[in-house]
N, C-alpha and C positions, 0 to 999 in steps of 0.2 A: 446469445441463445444458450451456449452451454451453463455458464452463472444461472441462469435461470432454472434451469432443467435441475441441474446440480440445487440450486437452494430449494426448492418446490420435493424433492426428496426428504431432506433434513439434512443434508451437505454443510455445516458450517463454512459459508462463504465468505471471504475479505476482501477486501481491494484495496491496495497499498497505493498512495499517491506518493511523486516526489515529484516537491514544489518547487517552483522555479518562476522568473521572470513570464515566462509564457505561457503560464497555467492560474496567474495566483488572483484574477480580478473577479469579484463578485461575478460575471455572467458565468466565467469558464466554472468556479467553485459548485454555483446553483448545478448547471449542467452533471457535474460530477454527482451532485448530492437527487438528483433527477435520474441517472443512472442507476444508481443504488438501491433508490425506491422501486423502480419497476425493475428491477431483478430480482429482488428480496436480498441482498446482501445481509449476513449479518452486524459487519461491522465497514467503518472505511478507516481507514489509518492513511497519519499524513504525514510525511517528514522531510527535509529541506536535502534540496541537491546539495551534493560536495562536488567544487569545482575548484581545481587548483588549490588547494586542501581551504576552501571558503566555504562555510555551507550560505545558502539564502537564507537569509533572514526571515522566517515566517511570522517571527512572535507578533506584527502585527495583524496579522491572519486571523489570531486564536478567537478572539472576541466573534468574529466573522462566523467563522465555524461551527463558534457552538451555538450561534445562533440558527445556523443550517441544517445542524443536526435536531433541534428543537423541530423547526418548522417541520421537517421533512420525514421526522421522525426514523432517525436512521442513525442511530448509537455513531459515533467519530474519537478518534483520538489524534491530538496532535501532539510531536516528539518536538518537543520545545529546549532539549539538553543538548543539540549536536553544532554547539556554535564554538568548542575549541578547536583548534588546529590538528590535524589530520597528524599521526605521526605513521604508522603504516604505511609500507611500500610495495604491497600485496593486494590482489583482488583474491578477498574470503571468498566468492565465486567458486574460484577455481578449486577449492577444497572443497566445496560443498558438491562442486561437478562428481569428483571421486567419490562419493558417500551415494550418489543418484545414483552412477554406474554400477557399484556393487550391489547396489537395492534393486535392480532392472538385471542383472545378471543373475541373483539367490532368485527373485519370482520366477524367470524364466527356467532355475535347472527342476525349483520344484513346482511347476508349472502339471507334469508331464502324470 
């Protein structure tokens, strides 16, 4: 509901998928691309879990996709680059958490 709300404003909306064994079969995909449409997203991005520094294999996907995005008419991209070996020993998360905090802390002093 909020996707919606938010797009139907002019909110540039995205929805980030990470594909995976349990998500990647033509019904789960439609559904995805089914979503999108009746929320007005503007874009869907799609890119393969890393698992034990593996990412999933999507590139069979891609064919799939664009043709989803065709039917459904809902712009897609698929990251078809993330199939070397993981060398990082960090979750970028946890940097980005510090960058959210000081941004939630500067609105709130000058909030007032």
């Amino acid at each position: 509901e909020n996707i919606t709300v938010l797009a139907r404003i002019g909110v540039n909306v995205d929805i980030k998928i990470l594909l995976n064994e349990s998500n990647s079969t033509e019904a789960e995909l439609r559904s995805i691309f089914e979503l999108a449409r009746s929320t007005g997203v503007r874009m869907v991005y799609f890119r393969p879990t890393v698992v034990d520094n593996q990412a999933f294999d999507c590139r069979p996907l891609a064919n799939l996709i664009d043709q989803l995005s065709a039917e459904y008419a809902v712009r897609s991209r698929i990251n078809l680059k993330k199939f070397e070996p993981r060398t990082y020993n960090r979750c970028h998360q946890m940097y980005q958490f510090l960058i959210f905090s000081f941004l939630l802390v500067f609105l709130f002093l000058f909030s007032f």
